[in-house]
Backbone as CSV, one residue per row, in Angstrom:
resi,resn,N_x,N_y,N_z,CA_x,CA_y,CA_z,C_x,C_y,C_z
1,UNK,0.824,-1.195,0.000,0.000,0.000,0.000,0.867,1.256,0.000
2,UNK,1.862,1.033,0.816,3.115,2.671,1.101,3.352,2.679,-0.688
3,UNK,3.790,1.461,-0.758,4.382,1.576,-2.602,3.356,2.383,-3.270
4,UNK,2.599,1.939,-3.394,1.534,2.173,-3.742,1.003,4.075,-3.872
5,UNK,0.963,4.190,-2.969,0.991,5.753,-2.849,2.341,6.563,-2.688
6,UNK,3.137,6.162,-3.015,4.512,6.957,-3.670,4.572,6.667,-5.022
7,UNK,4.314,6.072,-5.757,4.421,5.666,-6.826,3.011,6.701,-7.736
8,UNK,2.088,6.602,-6.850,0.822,7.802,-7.339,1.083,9.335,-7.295
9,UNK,2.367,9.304,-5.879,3.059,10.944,-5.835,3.755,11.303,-6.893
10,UNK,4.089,10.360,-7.407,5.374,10.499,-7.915,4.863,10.323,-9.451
11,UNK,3.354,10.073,-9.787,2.884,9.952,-11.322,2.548,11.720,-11.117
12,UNK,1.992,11.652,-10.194,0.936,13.549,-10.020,1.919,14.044,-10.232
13,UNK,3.217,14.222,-9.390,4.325,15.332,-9.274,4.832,15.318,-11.018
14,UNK,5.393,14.299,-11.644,5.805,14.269,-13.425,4.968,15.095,-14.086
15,UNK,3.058,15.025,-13.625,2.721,14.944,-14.651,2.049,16.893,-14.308
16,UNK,2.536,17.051,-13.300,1.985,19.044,-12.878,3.099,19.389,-13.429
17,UNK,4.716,18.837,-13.236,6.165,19.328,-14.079,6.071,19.600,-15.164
18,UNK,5.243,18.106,-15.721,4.978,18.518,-17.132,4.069,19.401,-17.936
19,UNK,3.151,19.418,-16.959,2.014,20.725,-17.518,3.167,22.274,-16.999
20,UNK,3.303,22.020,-16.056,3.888,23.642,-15.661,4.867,23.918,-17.046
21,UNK,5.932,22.870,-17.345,6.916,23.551,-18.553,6.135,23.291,-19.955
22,UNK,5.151,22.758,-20.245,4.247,22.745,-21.417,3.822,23.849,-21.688
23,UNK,2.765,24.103,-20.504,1.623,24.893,-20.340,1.557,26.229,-20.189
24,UNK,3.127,27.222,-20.202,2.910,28.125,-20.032,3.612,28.475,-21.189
25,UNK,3.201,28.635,-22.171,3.886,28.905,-23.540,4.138,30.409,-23.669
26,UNK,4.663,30.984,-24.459,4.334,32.577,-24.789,2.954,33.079,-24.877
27,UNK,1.772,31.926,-25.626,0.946,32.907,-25.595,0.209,33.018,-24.741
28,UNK,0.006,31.907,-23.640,-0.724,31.600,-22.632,0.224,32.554,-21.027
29,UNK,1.538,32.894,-21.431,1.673,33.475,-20.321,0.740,34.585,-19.852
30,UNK,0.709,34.773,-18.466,0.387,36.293,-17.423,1.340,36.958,-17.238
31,UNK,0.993,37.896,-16.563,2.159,38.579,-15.581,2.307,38.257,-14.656
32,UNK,1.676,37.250,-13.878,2.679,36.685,-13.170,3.457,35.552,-13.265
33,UNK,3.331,34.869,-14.052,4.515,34.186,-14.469,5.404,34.787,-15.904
34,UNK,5.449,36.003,-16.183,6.189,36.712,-16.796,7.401,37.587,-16.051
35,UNK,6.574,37.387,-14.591,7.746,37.937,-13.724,8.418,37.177,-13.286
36,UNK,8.246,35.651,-13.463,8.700,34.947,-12.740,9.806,34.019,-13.578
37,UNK,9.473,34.191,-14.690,10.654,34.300,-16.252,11.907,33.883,-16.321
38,UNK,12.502,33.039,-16.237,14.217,33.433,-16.914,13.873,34.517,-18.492
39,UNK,14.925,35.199,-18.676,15.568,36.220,-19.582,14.964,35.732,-20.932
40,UNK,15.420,34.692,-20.703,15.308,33.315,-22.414,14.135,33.330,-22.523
41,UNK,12.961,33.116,-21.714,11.604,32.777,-21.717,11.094,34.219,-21.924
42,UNK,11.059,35.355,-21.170,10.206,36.521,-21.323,10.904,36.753,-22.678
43,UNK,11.834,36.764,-23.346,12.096,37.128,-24.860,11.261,36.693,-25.437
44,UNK,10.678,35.400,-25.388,9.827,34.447,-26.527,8.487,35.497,-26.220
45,UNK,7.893,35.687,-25.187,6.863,36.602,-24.824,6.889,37.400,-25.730
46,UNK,7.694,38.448,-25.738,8.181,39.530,-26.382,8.040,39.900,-27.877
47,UNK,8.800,38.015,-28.195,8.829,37.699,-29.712,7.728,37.532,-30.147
48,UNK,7.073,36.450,-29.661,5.662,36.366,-29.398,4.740,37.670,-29.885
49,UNK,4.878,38.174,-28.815,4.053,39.583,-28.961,3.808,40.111,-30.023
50,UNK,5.632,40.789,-30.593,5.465,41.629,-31.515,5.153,40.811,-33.093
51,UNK,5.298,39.432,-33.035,4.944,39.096,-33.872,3.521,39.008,-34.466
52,UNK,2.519,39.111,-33.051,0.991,39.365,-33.570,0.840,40.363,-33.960
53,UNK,1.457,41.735,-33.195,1.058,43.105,-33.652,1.362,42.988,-34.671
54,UNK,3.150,43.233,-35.274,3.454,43.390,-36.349,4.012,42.472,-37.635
55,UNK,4.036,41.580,-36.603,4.327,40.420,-37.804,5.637,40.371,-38.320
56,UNK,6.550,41.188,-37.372,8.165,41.588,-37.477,9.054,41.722,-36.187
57,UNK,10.059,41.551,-36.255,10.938,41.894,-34.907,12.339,42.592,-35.394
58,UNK,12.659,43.470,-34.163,14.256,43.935,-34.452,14.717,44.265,-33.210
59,UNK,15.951,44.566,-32.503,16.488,44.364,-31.219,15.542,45.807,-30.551
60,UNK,15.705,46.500,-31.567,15.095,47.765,-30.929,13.390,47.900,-30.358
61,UNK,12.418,47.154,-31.506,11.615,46.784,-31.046,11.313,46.090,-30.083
62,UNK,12.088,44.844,-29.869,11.993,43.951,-28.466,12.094,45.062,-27.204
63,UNK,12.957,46.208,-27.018,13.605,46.816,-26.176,12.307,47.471,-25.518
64,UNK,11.712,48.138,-26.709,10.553,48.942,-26.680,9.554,47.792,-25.800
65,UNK,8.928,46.564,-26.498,8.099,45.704,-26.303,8.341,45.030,-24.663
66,UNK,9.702,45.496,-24.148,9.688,44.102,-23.101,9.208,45.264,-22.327
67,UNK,9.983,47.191,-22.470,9.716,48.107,-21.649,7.978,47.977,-21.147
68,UNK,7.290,47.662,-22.540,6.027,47.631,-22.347,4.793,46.640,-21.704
69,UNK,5.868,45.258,-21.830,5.286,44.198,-20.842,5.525,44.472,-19.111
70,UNK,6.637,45.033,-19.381,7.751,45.102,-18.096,6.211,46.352,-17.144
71,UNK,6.144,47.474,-17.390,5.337,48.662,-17.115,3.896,48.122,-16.985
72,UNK,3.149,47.306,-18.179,1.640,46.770,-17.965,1.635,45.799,-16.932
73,UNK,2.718,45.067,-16.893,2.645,43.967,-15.529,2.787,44.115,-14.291
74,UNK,3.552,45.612,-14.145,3.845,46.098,-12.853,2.818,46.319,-11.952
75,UNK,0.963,47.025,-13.074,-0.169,47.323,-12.409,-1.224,46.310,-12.953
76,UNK,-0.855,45.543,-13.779,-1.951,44.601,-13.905,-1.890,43.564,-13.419
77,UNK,-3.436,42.635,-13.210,-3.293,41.548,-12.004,-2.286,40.347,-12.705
78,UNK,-2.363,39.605,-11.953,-0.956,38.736,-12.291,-1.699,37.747,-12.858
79,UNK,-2.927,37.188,-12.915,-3.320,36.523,-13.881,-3.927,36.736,-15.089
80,UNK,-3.689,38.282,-15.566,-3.646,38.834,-16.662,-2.863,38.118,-18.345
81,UNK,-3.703,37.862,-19.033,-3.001,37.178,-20.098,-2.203,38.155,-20.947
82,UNK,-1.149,38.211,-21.480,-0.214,39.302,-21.632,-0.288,39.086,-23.340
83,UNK,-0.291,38.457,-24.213,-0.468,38.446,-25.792,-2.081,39.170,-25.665
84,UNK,-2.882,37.730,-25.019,-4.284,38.376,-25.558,-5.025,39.243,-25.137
85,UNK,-4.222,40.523,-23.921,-4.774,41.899,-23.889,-3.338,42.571,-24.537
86,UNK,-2.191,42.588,-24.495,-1.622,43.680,-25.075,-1.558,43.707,-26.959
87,UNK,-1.988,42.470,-27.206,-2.234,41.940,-28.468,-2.853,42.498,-29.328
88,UNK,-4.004,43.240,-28.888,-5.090,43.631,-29.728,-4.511,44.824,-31.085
């Protein structure tokens, strides 16, 4: 029975790991897990982003774009979806 229920911890715990690094893609991020980001990941956001608005990227734009995630996330709630309101 002990086996038994470590072996069930231990299917749940793989399988929330695996939703958590699946599941929070660029477009599905918030702000609060945009704050919570490595560097590498809020870029894809970013990339992400400007690729709906404009359908283009350049270093300068990202600069502009992260200033602008960086500022909307500071006052918006943290489960705010960050493509599909700054997206529009």
């Amino acid at each position: 029975m002990l086996m038994h229920s470590i072996k069930h911890k231990l299917v749940i715990a793989l399988v929330a790991g695996a939703i958590l690094l699946s599941g929070c893609g660029a477009e599905e991020a918030t702000c609060g897990d945009y704050k919570k980001m490595s560097e590498d990941d809020q870029n894809k956001v970013v990339k992400a982003l400007l690729k709906k608005k404009t359908g283009k990227s350049s270093k300068d734009a990202e600069a502009i774009m992260r200033m602008e995630i960086s500022t909307f996330c500071a006052f918006a709630d943290p489960e705010t979806k960050i493509i599909e309101t700054l997206g529009k």
